[in-house]
C-alpha positions in Angstrom: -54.2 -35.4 8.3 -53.1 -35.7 4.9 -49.3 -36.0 4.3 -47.4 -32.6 3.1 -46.5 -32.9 -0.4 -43.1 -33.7 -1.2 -41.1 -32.9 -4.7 -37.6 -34.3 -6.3 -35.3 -31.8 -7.1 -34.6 -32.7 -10.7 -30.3 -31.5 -10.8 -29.6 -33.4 -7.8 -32.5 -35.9 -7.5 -32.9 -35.5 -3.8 -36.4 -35.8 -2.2 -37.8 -33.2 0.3 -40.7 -32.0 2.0 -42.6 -28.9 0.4 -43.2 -26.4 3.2 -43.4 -23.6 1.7 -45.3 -22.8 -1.8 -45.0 -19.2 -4.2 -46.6 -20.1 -7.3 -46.2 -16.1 -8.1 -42.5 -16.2 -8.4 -41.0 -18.8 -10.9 -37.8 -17.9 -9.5 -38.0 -19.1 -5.7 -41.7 -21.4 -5.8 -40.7 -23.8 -4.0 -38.9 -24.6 -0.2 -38.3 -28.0 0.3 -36.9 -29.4 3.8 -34.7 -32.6 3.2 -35.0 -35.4 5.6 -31.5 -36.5 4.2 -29.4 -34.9 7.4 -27.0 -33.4 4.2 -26.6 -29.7 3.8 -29.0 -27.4 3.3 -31.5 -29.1 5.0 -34.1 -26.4 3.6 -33.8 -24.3 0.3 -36.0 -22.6 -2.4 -36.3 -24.0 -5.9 -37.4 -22.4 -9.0 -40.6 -24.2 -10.5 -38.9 -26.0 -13.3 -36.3 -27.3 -11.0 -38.5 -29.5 -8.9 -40.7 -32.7 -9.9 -43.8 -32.8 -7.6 -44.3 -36.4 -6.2 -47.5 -37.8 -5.6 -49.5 -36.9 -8.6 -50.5 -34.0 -7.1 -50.4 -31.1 -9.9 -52.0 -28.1 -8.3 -50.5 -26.1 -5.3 -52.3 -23.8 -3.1 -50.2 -20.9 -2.1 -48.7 -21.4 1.8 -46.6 -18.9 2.3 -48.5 -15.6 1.0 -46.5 -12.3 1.5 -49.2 -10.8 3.9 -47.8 -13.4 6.5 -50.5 -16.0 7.2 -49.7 -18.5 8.4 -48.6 -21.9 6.1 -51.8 -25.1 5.3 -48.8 -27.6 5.9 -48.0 -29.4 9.5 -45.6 -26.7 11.4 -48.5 -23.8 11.1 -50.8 -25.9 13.8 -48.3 -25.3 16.4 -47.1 -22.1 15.2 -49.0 -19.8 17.7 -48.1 -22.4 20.6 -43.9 -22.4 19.8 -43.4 -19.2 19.3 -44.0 -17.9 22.4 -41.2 -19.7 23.6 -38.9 -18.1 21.3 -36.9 -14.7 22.0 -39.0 -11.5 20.9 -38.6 -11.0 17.3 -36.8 -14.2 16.6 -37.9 -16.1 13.2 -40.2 -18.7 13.6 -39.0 -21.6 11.0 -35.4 -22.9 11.8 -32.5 -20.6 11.3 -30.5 -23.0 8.5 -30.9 -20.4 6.0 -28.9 -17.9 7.6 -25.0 -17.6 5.6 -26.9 -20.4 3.4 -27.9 -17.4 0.9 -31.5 -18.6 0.8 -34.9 -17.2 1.6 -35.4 -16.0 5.0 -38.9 -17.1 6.5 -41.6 -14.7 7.5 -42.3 -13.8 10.9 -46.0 -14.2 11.9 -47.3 -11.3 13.7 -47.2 -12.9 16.7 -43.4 -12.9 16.8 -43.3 -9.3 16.2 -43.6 -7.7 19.2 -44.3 -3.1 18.1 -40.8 -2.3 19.2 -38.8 -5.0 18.2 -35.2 -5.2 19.4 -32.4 -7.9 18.7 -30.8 -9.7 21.6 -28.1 -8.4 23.4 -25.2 -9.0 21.2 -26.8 -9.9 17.7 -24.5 -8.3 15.5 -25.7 -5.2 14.2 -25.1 -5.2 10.4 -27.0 -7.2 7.8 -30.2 -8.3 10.0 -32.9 -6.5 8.1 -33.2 -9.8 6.0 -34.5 -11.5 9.0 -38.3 -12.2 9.2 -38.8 -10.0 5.8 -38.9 -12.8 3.4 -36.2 -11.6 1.1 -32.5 -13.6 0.7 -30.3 -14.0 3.5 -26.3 -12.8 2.5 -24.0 -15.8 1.8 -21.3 -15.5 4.8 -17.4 -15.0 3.4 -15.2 -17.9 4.1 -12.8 -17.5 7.1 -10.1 -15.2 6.2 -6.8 -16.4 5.4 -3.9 -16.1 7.7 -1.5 -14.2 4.6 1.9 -14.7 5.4 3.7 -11.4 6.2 7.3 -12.3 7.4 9.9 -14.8 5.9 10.8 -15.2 2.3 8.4 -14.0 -0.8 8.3 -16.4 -2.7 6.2 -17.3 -6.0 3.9 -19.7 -3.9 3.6 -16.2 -1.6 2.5 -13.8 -4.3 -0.2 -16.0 -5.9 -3.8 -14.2 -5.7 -5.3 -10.8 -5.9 -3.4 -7.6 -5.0 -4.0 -4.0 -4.9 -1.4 -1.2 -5.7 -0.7 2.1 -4.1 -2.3 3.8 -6.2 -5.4 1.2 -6.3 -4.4 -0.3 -9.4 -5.9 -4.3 -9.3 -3.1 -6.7 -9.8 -3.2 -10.8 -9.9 -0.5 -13.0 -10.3 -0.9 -16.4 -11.4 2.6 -18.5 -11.8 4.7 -16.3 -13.4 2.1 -14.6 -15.4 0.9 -10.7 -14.2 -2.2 -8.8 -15.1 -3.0 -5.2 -14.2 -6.8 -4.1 -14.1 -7.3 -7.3 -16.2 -4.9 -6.4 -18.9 -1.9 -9.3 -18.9 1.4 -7.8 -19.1 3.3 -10.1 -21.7 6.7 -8.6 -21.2 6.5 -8.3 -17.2 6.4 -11.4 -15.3 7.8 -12.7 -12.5 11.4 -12.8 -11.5 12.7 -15.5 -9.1 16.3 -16.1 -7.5 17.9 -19.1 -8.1 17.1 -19.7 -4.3 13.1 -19.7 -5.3 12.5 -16.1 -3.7 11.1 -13.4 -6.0 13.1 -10.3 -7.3 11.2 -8.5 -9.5 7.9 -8.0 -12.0 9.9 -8.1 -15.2 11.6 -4.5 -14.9 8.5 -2.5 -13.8 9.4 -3.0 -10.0 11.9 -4.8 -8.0 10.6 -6.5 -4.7 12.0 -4.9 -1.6 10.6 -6.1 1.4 7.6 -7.0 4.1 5.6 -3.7 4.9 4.5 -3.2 8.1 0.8 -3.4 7.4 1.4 -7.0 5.9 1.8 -6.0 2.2 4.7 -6.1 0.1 6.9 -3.4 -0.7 8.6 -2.8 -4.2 10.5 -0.2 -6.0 9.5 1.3 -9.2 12.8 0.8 -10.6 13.9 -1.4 -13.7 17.0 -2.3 -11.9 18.2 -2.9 -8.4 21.4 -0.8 -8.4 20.3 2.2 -5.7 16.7 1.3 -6.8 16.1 2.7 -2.9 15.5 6.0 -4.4 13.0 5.1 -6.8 9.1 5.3 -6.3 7.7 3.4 -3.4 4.6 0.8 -4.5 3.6 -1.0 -2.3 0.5 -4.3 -2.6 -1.8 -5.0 -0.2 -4.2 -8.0 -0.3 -7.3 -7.4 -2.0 -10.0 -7.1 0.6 -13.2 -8.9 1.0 -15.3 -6.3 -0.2 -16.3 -4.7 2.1 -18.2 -0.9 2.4 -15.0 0.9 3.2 -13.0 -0.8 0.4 -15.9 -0.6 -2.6 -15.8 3.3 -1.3 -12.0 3.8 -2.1 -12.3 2.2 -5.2 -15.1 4.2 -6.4 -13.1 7.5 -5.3 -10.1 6.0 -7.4 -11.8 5.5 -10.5 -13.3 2.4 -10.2 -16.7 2.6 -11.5 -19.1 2.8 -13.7 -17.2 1.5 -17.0 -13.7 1.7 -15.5 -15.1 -1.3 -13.0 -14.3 -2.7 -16.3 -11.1 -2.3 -17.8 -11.4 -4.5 -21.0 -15.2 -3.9 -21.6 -14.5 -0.3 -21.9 -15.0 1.4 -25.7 -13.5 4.9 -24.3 -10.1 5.7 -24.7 -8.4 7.0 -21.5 -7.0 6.7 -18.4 -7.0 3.5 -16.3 -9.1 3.7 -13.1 -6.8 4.0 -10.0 -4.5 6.7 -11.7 -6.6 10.0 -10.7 -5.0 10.2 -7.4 -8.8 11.3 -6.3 -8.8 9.1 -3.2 -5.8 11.9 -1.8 -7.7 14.3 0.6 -8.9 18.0 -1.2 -5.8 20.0 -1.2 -3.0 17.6 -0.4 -2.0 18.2 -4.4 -1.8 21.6 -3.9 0.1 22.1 -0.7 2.4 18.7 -2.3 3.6 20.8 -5.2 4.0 23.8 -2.8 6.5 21.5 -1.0 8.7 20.2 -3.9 8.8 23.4 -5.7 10.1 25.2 -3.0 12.7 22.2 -1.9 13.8 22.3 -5.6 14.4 26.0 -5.9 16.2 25.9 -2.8 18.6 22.7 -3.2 19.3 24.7 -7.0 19.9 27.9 -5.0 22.5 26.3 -2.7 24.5 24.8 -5.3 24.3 26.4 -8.6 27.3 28.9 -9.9 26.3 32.8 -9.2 25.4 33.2 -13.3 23.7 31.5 -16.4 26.2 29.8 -18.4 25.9 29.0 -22.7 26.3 25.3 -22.1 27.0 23.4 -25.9 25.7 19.9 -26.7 29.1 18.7 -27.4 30.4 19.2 -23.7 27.1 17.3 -22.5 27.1 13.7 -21.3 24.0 12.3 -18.9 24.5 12.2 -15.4 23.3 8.7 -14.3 22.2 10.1 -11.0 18.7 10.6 -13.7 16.1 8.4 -14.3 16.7 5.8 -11.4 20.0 5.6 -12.5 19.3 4.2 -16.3 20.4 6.7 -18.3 18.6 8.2 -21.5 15.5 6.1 -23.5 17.1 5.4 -27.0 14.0 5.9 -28.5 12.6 8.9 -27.0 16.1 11.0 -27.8 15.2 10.4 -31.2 11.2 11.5 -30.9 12.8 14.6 -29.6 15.2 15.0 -32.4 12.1 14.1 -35.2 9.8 16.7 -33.5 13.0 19.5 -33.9 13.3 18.3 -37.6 9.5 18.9 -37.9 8.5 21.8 -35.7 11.4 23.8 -35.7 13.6 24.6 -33.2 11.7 26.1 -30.3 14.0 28.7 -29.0 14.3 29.9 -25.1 12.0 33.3 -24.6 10.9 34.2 -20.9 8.7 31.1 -20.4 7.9 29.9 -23.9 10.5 27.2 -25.8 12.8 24.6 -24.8 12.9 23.7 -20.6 15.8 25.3 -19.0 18.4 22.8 -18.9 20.3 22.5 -15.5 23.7 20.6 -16.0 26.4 20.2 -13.8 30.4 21.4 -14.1 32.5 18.9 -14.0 36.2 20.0 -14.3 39.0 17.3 -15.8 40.2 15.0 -13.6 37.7 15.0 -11.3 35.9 11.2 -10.2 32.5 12.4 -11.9 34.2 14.2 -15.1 35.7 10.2 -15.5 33.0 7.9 -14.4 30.4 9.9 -16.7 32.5 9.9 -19.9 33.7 6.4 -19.2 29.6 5.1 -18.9 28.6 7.0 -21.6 31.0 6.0 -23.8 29.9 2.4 -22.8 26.8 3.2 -23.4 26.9 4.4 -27.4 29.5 1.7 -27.8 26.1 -0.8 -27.2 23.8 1.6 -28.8 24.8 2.7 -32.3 21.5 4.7 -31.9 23.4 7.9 -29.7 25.5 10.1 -31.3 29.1 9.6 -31.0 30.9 11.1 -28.0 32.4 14.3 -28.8 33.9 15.5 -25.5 37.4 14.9 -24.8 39.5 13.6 -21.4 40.5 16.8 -21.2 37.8 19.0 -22.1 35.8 20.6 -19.0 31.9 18.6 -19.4 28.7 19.1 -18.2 26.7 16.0 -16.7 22.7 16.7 -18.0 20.6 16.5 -14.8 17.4 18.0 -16.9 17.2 18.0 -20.6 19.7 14.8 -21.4 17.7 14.0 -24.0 17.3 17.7 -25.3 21.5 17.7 -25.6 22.1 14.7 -27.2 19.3 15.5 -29.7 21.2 18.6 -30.8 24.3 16.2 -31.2 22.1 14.2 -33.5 22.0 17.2 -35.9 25.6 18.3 -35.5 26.7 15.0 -36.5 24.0 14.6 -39.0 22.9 11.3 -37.3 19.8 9.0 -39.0 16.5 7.6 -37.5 17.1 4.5 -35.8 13.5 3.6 -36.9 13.6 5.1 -40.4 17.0 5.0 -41.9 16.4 7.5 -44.7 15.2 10.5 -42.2 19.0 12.2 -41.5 19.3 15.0 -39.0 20.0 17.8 -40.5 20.3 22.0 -39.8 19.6 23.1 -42.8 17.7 26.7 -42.7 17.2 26.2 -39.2 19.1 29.3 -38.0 18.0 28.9 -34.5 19.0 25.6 -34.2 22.2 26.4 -35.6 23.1 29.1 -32.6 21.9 26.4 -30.2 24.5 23.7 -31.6 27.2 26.4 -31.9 26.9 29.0 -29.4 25.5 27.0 -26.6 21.9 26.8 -25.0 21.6 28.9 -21.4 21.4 27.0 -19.0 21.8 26.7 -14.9 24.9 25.1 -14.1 25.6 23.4 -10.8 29.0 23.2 -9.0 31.0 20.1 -9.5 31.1 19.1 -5.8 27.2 19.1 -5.5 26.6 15.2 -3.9 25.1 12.9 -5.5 22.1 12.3 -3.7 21.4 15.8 -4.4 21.3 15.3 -8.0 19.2 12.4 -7.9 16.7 14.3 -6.2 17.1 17.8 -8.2 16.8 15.5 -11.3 13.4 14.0 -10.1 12.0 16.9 -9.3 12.8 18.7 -12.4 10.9 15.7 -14.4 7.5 15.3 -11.6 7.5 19.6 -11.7 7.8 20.1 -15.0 4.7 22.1 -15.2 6.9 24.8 -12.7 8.9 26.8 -14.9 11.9 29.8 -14.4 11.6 32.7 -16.5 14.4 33.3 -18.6 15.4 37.0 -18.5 16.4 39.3 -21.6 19.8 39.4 -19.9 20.7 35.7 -19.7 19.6 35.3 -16.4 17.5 33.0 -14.4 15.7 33.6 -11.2 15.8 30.2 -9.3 13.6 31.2 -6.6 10.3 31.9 -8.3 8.5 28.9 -10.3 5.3 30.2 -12.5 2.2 26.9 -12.9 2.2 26.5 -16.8 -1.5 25.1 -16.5 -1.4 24.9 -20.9 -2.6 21.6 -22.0 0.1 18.6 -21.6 -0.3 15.3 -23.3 -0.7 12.1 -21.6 2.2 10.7 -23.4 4.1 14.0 -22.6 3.2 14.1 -18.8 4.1 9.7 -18.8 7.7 10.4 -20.2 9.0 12.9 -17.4 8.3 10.0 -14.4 9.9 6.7 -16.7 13.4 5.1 -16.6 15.0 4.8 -19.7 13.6 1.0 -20.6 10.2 2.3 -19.6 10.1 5.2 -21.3 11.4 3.3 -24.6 8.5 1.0 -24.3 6.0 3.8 -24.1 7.6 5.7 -27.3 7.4 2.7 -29.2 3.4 1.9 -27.8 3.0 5.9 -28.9 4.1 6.0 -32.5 2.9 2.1 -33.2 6.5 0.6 -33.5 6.3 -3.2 -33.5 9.3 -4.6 -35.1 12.3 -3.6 -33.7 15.4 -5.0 -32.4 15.3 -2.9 -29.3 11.4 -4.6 -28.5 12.7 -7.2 -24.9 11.2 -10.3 -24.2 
C-alpha cells in the first residue's frame, strides 16, 4: 500500500505522519504523529502551519465527523484492536489527554448502548473523550505553600486573595490590588528580612490556621490587635467553587476587569454579597444592641452641654491614630458653606459621646500631653485651649466635629487654601454651639480603655443607627432608629479609616495633589 502522507510543521520544522485529515476546519486540519519519541507525539495543526511532503497537494478527508473510519494504515485493524480494549475506551492512543489537543473519535464499535467508564475513571471532565472536541490542559502539580516559619518577601511573592475577595499580587516590593498598583503601599521588611507591613494599609500578624496570612488593617503596630482582621489566602486554581465565590463577590461581567472598566463605582469584592441572606441584618442587630448597652453601663445619668474648648481626642479612636488633618478641615469648609446643622430629634449634627475626665487623673494627662504633641507637629489643628487644670472631655465620636468648632473660635485658615479663614459671622447657631456647648452623652472617667476603643468603633461602622435627641436635652441610649437616607461613598469610607487613611482619601476626594502632607 501506498505510504501515509507526511507534512513539516513549518514553526518547528519537525516531520510527522498525517493521520488524521479536516480540510473543513482551518483551525485544527491536520494531526500529525511524530516518529521523533519527543513530546507530543500526536497534535493537530491549523492548515497554514503545516508543509505537505511528497508533492501531494490534495487531501481526502479521513476523519469525517459521522465517525468512519480513517483511509490511512491504523483503520485496517481498527475493527480487529478494538475489541481488545475496555468498553468505551478511545481507539487511537491516549497522548492527547492533559496535552490540550483533539480527542479522537470513537468508532461505533467501541461504543457499546450503555456506556460506562471503568471502575475508578475519575468522574469530572470525561465528556471530551471519544467526542472529537479538545481535551482540558491538566494544572501543574500544586505547590507545597509554606505555612509556618518566617514571612518573608521570597514568601509573599504571587497571587493572593483578601477577605473580602479583593485580588492582590505582590511582586518584589511592588503591590497591586484588582490590578491597580498601589504606589504609596509596598512592602515593609525588618532589618532581619521578615515582612512587617503593606506600606501603612496593614501590618502582618501572623500564619492563619488555614495556611494564609493574617494582617491587621492598622497603619501602625501599637495595639494594632484591635484593628480589622484581613486575612490572604492563595489564589486558587480556578476551580468551580472558587469562580462561583468570585462571581457572588462582584467579580464579573466588567468588574472581572478592573482597569478595562469605563463605569465609575465600586471595586468588585467590596459588596459583601458572598455573606449568607440575612447575616447583615441580624450583624447590625448585634452591634447595635452591644453599643447601647456598653453606653448604658457607663455613661453619667444626664445629657451634658459639652464646649469644643474642653475637647481633646481620645486616642483609644481610629486604631489608635488620632484625627485625619485633612478631613477636620473638610468638616470645618462644609460648616463655612452649609451652615451650621443644629441637633433636632434625628436631623443635624451626630450626637457626640465624650468622656469626663477630671484633673489629675492618668487619662485627663496622657490625652492633653499627646495632643498637645500632636498640633505642636501639625500647625494644621487649632491650638490647645484646655488647661491642666480645667475638667476635659476625651472625643470618642465627633473628634473631628469639636475641633472643627475650635477652628472657628480661633478663626483658624485652610491648610489647603490659605485665604479661606474660619469664621462665625451671622452664623448664630454656630455661635451657641462654640459658646454654650453641644449636647452630648458623656461617659464616666473610669470607663476602661478597651471599652472605648470598642464604643468608638462602633459609633463610626453604626453610623446609620441614630438616638433621638429629646426637646428636653435628653437622650434615650437604648433605642437606635435605621437612617436608610442616601450616604455617600466618600461619607460611608471616612467612618471605618485611621487618621493617615482617611487623609489620603480626602485628598483623592477634593483632587489635592501637591501638598506637603502627600507620604512617599
Amino acid at each position: 500500500p501506498p505510504a501515509p502522507p507526511a507534512g513539516k510543521v513549518l514553526s518547528s520544522g519537525r516531520v510527522g505522519v498525517i493521520v488524521q485529515h479536516d480540510p473543513d476546519d482551518d483551525e485544527l486540519t491536520y494531526k500529525l504523529e511524530f516518529p521523533d519519541g519527543e513530546e507530543p507525539r500526536a497534535d493537530w495543526f491549523a492548515k497554514a502551519a503545516v508543509e505537505i511532503i511528497g508533492g501531494i497537494q490534495h487531501l481526502s478527508k479521513t476523519a469525517p465527523a459521522n465517525g468512519e473510519a480513517p483511509l490511512s494504515g491504523p483503520a485496517a485493524t481498527l475493527d480487529q484492536w478494538a475489541p481488545t480494549r475496555p468498553a468505551g475506551t478511545p481507539v487511537e492512543d491516549e497522548a492527547f489527554i492533559c496535552m490540550g489537543t483533539r480527542a479522537p473519535i470513537c468508532p461505533p464499535s467501541a461504543r457499546p448502548a450503555a456506556w460506562a467508564p471503568p471502575a475508578g475513571t475519575p468522574a469530572e471532565d470525561e465528556h471530551f473523550i471519544c467526542m472529537g472536541g479538545m481535551a482540558p490542559r491538566c494544572p501543574p502539580p500544586a505547590s507545597r505553600a509554606a505555612s509556618s516559619g518566617p514571612i518573608t518577601l521570597e514568601v509573599l511573592q504571587g497571587e493572593w486573595v483578601g477577605s473580602g475577595g479583593v485580588q492582590i499580587a505582590i511582586l518584589g516590593t511592588d503591590v497591586a490590588m484588582n490590578g491597580l498598583p498601589l504606589k504609596q503601599h509596598k512592602v515593609q521588611l525588618r532589618e532581619d528580612g521578615t515582612v512587617s507591613s503593606i506600606g501603612t494599609l496593614w501590618q502582618l500578624d501572623k500564619w492563619a490556621d488555614n495556611g494564609g496570612i493574617e494582617f491587621r488593617a492598622s497603619s501602625t503596630r501599637d495595639n494594632m490587635e484591635c484593628a480589622r482582621l484581613e486575612v490572604w489566602t492563595r489564589k486558587g486554581g480556578g476551580g468551580a467553587d472558587w469562580s462561583e465565590k468570585m462571581q457572588l463577590m462582584g467579580y464579573g461581567g466588567s468588574s472581572a476587569n478592573p482597569l478595562g472598566r469605563g463605569v465609575e463605582g465600586c471595586m468588585p469584592g467590596t459588596s459583601g454579597a458572598e455573606l449568607p441572606p440575612g447575616y447583615a441584618g441580624s450583624k447590625d442587630k448585634e452591634e447595635v444592641s452591644l453599643l447601647s448597652a456598653l453606653v448604658a453601663q457607663w455613661r453619667e445619668p444626664t445629657t451634658c452641654r459639652v464646649r469644643s474648648r474642653q475637647v481633646v481626642p481620645d486616642f483609644t479612636n481610629r486604631a489608635q491614630t488620632g484625627l485625619g488633618i485633612e478631613l477636620l478641615h473638610f468638616v470645618a469648609r462644609s460648616m463655612a458653606e452649609k451652615g451650621f446643622q443644629k441637633r433636632s430629634g434625628t436631623r443635624g449634627h451626630d450626637i457626640p459621646v465624650v468622656v469626663r475626665e477630671p484633673p489629675g487623673s492618668a487619662a485627663h494627662t496622657e490625652a492633653l500631653a499627646v495632643w498637645r504633641k500632636r498640633v505642636a507637629e501639625e500647625p494644621g489643628f487649632p491650638p490647645v485651649r484646655a488647661r491642666d487644670d480645667d475638667e476635659v472631655f476625651t472625643s470618642l465620636g465627633n473628634g473631628h466635629f469639636f475641633q472643627a468648632l475650635n477652628l472657628f473660635a480661633t478663626e483658624g485658615r485652610n491648610i489647603n487654601d490659605d485665604s479661606v479663614v474660619y469664621a462665625i459671622r451671622n452664623d448664630h447657631e454656630l455661635r451657641e454651639a462654640i459658646e454654650g456647648g453641644v449636647p452630648s452623652v458623656v461617659l464616666k472617667h473610669d470607663c476602661p480603655r478597651p471599652v472605648r476603643a470598642k464604643i468608638a468603633a462602633l459609633l463610626n461602622s453604626k453610623r446609620e443607627f441614630q438616638w433621638t435627641l429629646n426637646e428636653d436635652g435628653s437622650v434615650d441610649v437604648s433605642a437606635m432608629n435605621e437612617n436608610a437616607d442616601y450616604c455617600s461613598q466618600f461619607e460611608w469610607l471616612s467612618k471605618g479609616m485611621d487618621a493617615v487613611q482617611v487623609d489620603c482619601l480626602v485628598r483623592t476626594h477634593l483632587g489635592i495633589k501637591d501638598s506637603k502632607r502627600i507620604e512617599g
